[in-house]
LUMPA-226871 format. One record per residue: residue in one letter; x, y, z of N, C-alpha, C in turn. Coordinates in steps of 0.05 Angstrom, whole numbers, padded with zeros to 5 digits, always signed. Layout:
residues N
AXYZXYZXYZ
...
END
This chain:
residues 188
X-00941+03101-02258-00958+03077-02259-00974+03076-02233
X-00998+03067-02231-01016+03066-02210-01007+03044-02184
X-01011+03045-02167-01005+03025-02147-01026+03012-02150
X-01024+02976-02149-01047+02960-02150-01067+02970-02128
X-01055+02974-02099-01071+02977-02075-01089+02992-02085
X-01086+03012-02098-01101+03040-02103-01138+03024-02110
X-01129+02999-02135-01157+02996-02146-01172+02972-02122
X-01155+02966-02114-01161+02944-02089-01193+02957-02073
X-01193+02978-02072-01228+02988-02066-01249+02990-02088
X-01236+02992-02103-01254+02984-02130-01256+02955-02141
X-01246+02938-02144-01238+02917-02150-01227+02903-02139
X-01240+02874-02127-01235+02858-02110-01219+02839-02121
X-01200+02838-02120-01184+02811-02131-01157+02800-02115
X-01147+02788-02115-01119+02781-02105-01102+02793-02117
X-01075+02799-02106-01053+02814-02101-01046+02809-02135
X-01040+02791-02143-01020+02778-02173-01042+02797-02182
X-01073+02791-02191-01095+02800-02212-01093+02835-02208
X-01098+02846-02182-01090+02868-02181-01061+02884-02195
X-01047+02871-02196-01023+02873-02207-01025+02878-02248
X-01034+02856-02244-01051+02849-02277-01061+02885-02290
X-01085+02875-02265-01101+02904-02279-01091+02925-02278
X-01073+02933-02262-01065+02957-02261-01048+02957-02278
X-01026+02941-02292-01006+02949-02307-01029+02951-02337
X-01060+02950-02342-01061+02955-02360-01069+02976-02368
X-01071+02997-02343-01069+03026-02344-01042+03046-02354
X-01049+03063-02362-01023+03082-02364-01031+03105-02364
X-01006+03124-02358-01010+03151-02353-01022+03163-02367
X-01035+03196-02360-01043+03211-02379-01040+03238-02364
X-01031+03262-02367-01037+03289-02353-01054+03298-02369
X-01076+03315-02351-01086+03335-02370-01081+03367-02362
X-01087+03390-02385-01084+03410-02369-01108+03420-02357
X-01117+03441-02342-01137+03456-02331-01152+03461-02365
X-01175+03454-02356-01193+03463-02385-01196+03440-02403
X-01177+03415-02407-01175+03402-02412-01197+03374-02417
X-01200+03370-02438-01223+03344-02435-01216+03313-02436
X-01221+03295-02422-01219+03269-02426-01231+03258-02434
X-01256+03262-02436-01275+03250-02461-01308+03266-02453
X-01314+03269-02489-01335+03294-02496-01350+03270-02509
X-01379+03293-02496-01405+03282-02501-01406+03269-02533
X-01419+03251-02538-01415+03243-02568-01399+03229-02577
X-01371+03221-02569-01349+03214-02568-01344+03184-02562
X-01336+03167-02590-01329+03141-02583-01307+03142-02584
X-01303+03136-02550-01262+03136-02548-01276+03130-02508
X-01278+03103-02506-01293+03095-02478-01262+03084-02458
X-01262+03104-02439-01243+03095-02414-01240+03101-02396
X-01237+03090-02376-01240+03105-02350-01209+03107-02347
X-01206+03122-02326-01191+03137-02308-01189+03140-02268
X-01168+03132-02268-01158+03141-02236-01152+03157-02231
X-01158+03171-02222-01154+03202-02217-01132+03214-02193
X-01104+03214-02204-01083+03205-02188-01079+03230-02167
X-01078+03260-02178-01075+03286-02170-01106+03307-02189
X-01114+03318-02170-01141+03341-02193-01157+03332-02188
X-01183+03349-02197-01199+03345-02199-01213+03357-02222
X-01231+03329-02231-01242+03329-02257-01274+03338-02248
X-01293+03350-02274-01321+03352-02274-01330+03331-02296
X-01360+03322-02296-01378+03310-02309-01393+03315-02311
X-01398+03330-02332-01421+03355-02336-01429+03338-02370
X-01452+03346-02374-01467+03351-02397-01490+03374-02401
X-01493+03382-02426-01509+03409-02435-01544+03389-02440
X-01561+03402-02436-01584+03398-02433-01606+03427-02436
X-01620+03427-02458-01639+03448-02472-01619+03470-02462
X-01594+03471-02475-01577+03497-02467-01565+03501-02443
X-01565+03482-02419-01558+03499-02396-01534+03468-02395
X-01513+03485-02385-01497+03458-02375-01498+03444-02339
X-01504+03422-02343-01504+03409-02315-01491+03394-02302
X-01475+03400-02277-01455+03385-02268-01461+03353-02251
X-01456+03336-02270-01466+03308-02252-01446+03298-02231
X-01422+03300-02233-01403+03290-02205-01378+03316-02217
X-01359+03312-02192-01346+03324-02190-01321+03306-02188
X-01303+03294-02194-01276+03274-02190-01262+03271-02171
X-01260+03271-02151-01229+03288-02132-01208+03263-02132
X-01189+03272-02124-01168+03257-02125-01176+03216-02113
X-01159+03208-02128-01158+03171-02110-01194+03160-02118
X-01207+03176-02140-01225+03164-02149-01236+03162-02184
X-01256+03134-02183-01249+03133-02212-01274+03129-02224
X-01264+03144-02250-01290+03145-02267-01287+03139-02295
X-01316+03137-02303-01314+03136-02327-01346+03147-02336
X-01347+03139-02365-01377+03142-02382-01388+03118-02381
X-01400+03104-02367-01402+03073-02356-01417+03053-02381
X-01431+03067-02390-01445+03062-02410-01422+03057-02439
X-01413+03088-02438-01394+03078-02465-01368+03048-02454
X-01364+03059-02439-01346+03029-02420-01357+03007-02431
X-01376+02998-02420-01389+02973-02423-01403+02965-02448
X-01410+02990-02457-01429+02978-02485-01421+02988-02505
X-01401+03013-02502-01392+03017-02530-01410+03045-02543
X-01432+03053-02531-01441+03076-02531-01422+03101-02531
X-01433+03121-02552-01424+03145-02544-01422+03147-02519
X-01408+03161-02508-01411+03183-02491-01434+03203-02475
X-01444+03194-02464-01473+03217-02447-01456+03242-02439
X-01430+03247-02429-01416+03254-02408-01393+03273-02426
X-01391+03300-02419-01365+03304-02419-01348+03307-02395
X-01325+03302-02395-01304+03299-02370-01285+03315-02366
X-01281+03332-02359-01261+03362-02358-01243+03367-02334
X-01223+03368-02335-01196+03374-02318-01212+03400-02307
X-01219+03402-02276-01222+03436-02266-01193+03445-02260
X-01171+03423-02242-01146+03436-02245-01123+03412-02264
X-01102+03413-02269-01085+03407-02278-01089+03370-02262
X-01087+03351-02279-01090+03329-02271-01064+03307-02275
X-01067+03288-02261-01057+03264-02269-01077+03239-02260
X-01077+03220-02285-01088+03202-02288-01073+03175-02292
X-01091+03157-02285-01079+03126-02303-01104+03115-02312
X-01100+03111-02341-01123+03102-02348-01128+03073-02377
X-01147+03068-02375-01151+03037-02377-01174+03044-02412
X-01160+03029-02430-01188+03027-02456-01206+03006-02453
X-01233+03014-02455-01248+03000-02456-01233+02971-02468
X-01221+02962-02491-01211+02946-02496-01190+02927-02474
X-01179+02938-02463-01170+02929-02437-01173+02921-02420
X-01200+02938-02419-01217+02930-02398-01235+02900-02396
X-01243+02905-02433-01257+02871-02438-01236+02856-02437
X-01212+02845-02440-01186+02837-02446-01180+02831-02422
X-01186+02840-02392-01189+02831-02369-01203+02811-02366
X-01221+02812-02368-01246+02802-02371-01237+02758-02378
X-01216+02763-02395-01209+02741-02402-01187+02729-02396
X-01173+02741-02386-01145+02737-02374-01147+02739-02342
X-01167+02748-02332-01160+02746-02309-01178+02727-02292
X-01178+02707-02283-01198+02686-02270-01224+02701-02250
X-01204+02724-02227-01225+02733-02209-01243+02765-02223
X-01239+02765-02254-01246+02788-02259-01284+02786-02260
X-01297+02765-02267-01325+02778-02262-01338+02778-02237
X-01328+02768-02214-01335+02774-02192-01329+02795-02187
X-01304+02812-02191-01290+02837-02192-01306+02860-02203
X-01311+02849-02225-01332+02863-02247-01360+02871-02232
X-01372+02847-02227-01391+02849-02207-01397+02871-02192
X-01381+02862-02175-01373+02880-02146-01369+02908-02160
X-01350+02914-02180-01354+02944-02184-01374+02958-02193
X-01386+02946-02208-01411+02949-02217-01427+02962-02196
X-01436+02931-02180-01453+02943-02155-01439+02970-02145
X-01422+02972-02131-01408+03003-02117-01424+03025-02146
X-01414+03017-02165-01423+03041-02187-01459+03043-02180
X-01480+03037-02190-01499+03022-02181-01508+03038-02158
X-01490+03031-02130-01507+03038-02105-01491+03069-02104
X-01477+03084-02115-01473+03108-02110-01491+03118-02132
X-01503+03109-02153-01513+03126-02157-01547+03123-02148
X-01557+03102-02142-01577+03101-02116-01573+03129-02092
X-01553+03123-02086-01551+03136-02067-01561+03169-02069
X-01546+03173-02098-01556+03201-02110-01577+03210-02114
X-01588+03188-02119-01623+03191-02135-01633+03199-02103
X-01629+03184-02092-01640+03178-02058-01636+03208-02035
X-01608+03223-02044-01610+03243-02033-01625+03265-02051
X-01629+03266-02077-01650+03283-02085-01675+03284-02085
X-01687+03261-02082-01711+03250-02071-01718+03261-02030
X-01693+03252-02014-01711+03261-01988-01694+03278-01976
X-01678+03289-01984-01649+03308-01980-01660+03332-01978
X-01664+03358-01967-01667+03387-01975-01640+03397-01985
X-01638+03417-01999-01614+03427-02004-01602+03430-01992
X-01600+03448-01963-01582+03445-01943-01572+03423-01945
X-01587+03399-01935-01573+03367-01929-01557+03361-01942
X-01557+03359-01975-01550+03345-01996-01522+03370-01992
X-01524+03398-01980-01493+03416-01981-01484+03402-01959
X-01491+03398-01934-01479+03388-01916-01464+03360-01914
X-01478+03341-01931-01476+03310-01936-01438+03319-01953
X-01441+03325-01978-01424+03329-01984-01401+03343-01977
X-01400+03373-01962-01389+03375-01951-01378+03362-01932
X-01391+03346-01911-01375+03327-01899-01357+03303-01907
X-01367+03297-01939-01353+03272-01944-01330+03290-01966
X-01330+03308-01975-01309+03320-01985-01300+03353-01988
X-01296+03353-01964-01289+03385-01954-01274+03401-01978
X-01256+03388-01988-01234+03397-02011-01248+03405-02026
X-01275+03398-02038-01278+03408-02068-01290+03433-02061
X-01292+03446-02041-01304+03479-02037-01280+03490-02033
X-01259+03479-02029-01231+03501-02037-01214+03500-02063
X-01231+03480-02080-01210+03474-02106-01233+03476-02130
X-01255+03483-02128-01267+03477-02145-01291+03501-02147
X-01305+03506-02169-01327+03542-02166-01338+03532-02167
X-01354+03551-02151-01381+03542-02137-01399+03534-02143
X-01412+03559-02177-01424+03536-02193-01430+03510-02206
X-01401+03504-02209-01400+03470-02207-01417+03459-02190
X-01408+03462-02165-01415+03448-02134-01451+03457-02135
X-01462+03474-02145-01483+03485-02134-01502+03470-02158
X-01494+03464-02182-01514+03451-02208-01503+03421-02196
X-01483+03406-02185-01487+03380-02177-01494+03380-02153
X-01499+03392-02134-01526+03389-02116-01551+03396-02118
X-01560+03410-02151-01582+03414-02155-01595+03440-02152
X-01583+03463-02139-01588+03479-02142-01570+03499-02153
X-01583+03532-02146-01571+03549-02156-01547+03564-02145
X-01528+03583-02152-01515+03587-02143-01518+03597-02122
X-01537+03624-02128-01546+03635-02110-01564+03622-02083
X-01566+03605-02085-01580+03578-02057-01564+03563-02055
X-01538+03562-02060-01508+03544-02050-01505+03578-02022
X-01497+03595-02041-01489+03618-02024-01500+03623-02000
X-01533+03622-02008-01539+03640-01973-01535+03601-01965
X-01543+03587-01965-01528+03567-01947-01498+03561-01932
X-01490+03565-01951-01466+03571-01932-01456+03600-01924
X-01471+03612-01922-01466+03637-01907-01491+03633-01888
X-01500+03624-01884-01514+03603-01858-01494+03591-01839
X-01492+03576-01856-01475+03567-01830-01441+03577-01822
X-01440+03593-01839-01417+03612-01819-01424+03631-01797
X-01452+03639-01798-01465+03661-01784-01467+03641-01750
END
């Protein structure tokens, strides 16, 4: 079961409400290769991402593209299917062997009503969802590739030892081959 503290950065609430929401999560392992929810797919929930790391990729005129990468103590979902009940934009794939706790969209509205501090909560997550992905738009807009390898690398060193490179190189936007001589840049 998840520790309330865990969503306490995601969701602002008091100690009891935190308590709430988290018991309305439950476990799930996945294996390596594994999917938690595929493009097209009405089955909307997010996930905490307890141990692993997950990809969020979707296929586009044939080529697949990696939109985030998961790493551990963070949480995601298809935000869209979350909230509105939409398919799926997103498929979500275990790169290694995972553990999760995770919440149904239904649960999630079901908060919503039971819990007094949940739309300020709601709110607030929202915005964080919101300004990270600002943030994204924002480093592809005035970022050079280097930057946008360096930015990340600094804020999550781990996913260049747990995760291929390709991944890492289509969610920074480029190719593999221009992940490579970059970081063989800066080992030189």
């Amino acid at each position: 079961m998840i520790d309330p503290r865990e969503l306490h950065g995601y969701f602002d609430l008091h100690p009891a409400e935190l308590s709430q929401l988290a018991a309305a999560f439950s476990d799930l392992s996945l294996a390596t290769g594994q999917d938690f929810l595929r493009q097209g797919e009405y089955h909307p929930r997010m996930a905490f991402v307890r141990s692993g790391y997950l990809r969020v990729h979707t296929e586009t005129n044939g080529k697949e593209v990696t939109q985030w990468i998961a790493p551990p103590r963070y949480l995601l979902t298809d935000l869209a299917a979350l909230v509105y009940g939409e398919p799926a934009r997103w498929t979500i794939t275990a790169l290694t062997d995972c553990r999760l706790s995770v919440i149904s969209a239904s649960d999630y509205a079901r908060l919503g009503k039971e819990i007094p501090g949940w739309p300020r909560a709601e709110r607030s997550f929202l915005a964080h969802c919101f300004v990270t992905l600002e943030n994204r738009v924002l480093s592809f807009l005035s970022l050079s590739a280097r930057q946008r390898y360096e930015a990340l690398f600094t804020e999550h060193p781990d996913l260049f030892n747990r995760v291929p490179l390709q991944y890492l190189a289509s969610m920074l936007g480029m190719t593999p081959e221009t992940l490579s001589r970059i970081r063989a840049g800066q080992r030189s």
